[in-house]
N, C-alpha and C positions, 0 to 999 in steps of 0.2 A: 289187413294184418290182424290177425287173430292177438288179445290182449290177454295174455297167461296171468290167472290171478296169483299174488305172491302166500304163498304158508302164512302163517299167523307166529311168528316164531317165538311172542310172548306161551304161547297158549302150548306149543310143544315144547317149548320150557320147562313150565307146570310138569308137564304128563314125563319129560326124562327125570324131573327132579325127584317125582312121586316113584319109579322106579328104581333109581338107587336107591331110595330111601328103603324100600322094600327088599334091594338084594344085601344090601349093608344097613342089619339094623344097630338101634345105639349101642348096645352092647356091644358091637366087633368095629367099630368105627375105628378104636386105637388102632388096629391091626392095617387098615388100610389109607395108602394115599393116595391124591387127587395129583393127574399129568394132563396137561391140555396142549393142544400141539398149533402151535402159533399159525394162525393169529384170531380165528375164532375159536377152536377148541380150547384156548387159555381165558379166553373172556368167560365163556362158561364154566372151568373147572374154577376160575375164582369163584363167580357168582352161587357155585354149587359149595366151596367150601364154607363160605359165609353164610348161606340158608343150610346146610345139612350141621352147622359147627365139626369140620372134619377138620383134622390136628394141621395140614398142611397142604397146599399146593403146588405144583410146579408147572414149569412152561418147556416143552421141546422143541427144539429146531430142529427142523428135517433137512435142510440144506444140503448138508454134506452126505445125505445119506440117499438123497434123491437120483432115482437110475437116470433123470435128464440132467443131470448137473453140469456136466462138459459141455451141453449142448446151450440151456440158460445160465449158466454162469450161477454167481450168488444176487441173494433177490437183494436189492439195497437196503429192505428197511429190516431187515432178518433180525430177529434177538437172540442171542445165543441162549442154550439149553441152560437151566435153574432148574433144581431139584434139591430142596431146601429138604431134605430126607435121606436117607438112606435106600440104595433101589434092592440092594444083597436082600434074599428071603422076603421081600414085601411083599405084599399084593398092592397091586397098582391098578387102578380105574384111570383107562389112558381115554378121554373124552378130544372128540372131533363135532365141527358141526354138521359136513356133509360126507357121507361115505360113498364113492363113486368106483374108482377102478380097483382098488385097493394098494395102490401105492404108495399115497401119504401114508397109512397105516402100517404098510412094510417098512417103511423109512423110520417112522416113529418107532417101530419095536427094535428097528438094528440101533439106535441111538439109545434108547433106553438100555439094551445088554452094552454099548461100553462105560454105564456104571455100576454093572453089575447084575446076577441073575434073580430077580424077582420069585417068588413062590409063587404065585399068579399076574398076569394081565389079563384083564375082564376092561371090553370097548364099549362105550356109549357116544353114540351118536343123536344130533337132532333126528338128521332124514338121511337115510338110507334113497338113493335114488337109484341103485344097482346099475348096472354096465359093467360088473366087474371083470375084470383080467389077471386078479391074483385071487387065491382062494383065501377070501378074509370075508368073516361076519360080524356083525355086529352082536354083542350077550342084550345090548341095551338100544332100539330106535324109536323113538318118540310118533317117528311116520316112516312110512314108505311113499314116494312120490316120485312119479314118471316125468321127465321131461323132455322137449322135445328135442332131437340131436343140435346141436349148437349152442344151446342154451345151459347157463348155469347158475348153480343161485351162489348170493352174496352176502352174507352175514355182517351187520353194521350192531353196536352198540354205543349207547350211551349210558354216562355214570359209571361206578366203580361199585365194588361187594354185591352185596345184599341191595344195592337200588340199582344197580347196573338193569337196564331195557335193552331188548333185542329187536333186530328186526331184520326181514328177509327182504330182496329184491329180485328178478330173473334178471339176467343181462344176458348178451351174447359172448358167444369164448372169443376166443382171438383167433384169429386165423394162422 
């Protein structure tokens, strides 16, 4: 059995946070806020609010928005959507850790419009792993990385803000 090395997911950290920083400099930061779509995309839209000082954060749930939902049911540990902001005319940096078929991100955008219509959403993702099935791109991917059909990575953190650590794993999906 071939042993798939895991991303470094400190080190593409770095390189998305260096990225916002460059699409959103200090100057326009009032203008925009930080949506991370549970349950890693929120680990890192904290940790990005905390090292960029952006005004605010918030967390999406995609549950209800997800096209398998009759089928999975609700995920038990799901947290409901926070958006400690206003979503009307914002621009909104809706952060994911992995971009894959593009469905969490379709779920995420239909939940974001019922609080309302943003003047922008701009996506940053860790890793972009492609297989898409909706047309969704990433404006922001730290990596691009192939893997193999079955497998998926797994975002784990420890700590909270600005000392919050990241770290990736390959597992197998589920059958």
């Amino acid at each position: 059995m071939t042993q798939i090395p895991n991303p470094d997911a400190e080190a593409l950290y770095r390189t998305l946070r260096d990225q916002v920083q460059a699409m959103i400099p200090d100057g326009e930061r009032a203008q925009w806020s930080v949506a991370g779509i549970y349950s890693g995309g929120a680990w890192i839209a904290e940790r990005l609010a905390a090292d960029l000082k952006l005004p605010d954060h918030g967390v999406i749930n995609v549950a209800f928005h997800r096209d398998d939902y009759a089928k999975k049911g609700l995920h038990s540990q799901a947290q409901p959507t926070t958006l400690p902001f206003d979503v009307q005319d914002r621009k909104i940096l809706l952060i994911d850790d992995v971009l894959a078929t593009g469905r969490t991100i379709r779920a995420a955008v239909n939940e974001l419009f019922d609080y309302g219509r943003p003047a922008r959403v701009a996506l940053a993702v860790l890793v972009d792993r492609g297989g898409r099935e909706l047309p969704m791109t990433a404006d922001l991917a730290a990596a691009q990385i192939e893997l193999p059909r079955g497998r998926t990575l797994v975002l784990s953190h420890q700590g909270e803000g600005a000392a919050m650590r990241f770290a990736f794993t390959t597992e197998a999906t589920a059958a």
